[in-house]
Steps between C-alpha positions, in 0.01 A plus 500: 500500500417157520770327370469194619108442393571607167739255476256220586265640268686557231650155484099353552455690156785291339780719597843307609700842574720449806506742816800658575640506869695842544689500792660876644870416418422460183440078483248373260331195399266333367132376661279235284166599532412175410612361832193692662276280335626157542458200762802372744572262253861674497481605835522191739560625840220765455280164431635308771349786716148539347505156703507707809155714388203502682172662538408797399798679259625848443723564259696790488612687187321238307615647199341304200366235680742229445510370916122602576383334201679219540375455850123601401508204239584275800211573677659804762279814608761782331498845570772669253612855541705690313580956482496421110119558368573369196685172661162416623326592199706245366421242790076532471569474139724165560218374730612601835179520727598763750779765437537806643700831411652562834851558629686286767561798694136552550379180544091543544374189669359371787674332812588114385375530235731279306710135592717552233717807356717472157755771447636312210712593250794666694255694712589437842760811404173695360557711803860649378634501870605307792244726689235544256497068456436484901218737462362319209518163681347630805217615305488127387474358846154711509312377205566094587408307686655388845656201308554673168806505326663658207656342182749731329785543305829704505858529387836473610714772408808379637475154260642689208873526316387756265739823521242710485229389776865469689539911500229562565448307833813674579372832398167415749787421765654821485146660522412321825211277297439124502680353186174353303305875508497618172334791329338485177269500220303292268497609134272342227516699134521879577373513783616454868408482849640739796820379731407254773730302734455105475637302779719152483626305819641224570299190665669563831467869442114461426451295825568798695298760315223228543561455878506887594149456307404211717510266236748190493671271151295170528636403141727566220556387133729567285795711615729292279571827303352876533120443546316311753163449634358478913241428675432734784352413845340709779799457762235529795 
């Protein structure tokens, strides 16, 4: 089902419901869909790093347009993809000039084809594993450039008090997983999507995952609490 693009388009129609985040132990909260739409006006280390854009753009899981729009009104060449049809329904209709229904596991595109890749909004952990983000990062270093770079953005697990998030890193440790992989499902009305695994690190934890990928940190921002936001670099 998608979830996710009804959301978007729901709340394009004048709809303000909330998506819910289900996680498998039973955790819930709260997702504005709202926040999909808006600027980095709230946001100020992810627009400290637009600073760091360049070229031609990809942006990955562009959702409802709210980072390739924002760049396109700036004057970047922005390719936005997104697995939702309806998310890019929701982008043309927003003004988006080129969006594409494609997954980031199948990435279709030429060689260097792009200086720039966005996976914004939390998803550097699209890949749900500490094996399955090296493969997706690899795949990066094909479709850049020799000097391109990514600009991301991610979460700390371990930067939390809450009881809760606290069990369950401990239930991941008894399980043999990384602390920040987390399995769940987005809800919006009645209807749901299927389990996936979502993947937080750690800055220091990320810089690994990136090198094994042949990528290296050139810049963070933020960091200060849970979420923060890098820059990338080819390592070679």
């Amino acid at each position: 089902m998608d979830v996710y693009g009804k959301g978007f388009m729901a709340y394009l129609m004048g709809d303000d419901r909330s998506f819910r985040v289900v996680r498998d132990d039973g955790f819930e909260k709260e997702d504005k869909v709202a926040g999909y739409f808006t600027g980095f006006e709230d946001v100020p280390d992810e627009k400290e790093a637009m600073g760091y854009v360049k070229g031609r753009v990809l942006d990955i899981g562009c959702g409802a347009g709210r980072v390739a729009l924002w760049l396109q009104l700036r004057g970047f060449d922005v390719t936005g993809i997104d697995v939702s049809p309806a998310a890019i329904e929701v982008c043309q209709r927003r003004g988006s000039r080129r969006c594409l229904v494609m997954s980031f596991e199948k990435l279709n595109f030429p060689p260097a084809s792009f200086d720039t890749i966005l996976p914004m909004g939390d998803n550097l952990g699209l890949a749900g594993t500490v094996v399955g983000t090296v493969e997706f990062l690899s795949r990066l270093q094909v479709i850049t450039t020799p000097d391109g770079r990514i600009i991301g953005s991610g979460r700390d697990p371990s930067k939390t008090d809450d009881p809760a998030h606290l069990a369950y890193h401990e239930r991941n440790r008894k399980a043999g997983r990384p602390i920040g992989q987390v399995r769940l499902r987005i809800q919006f009305g009645h209807e749901a999507t299927d389990w996936f695994n979502h993947l937080m690190v750690s800055i220091p934890d990320l810089e690994q995952i990136a090198k094994n990928a042949g990528w290296k940190v050139e810049r963070s921002f933020g960091g200060e609490y849970a979420t923060y936001t890098v820059v990338l670099a080819k390592a070679s």
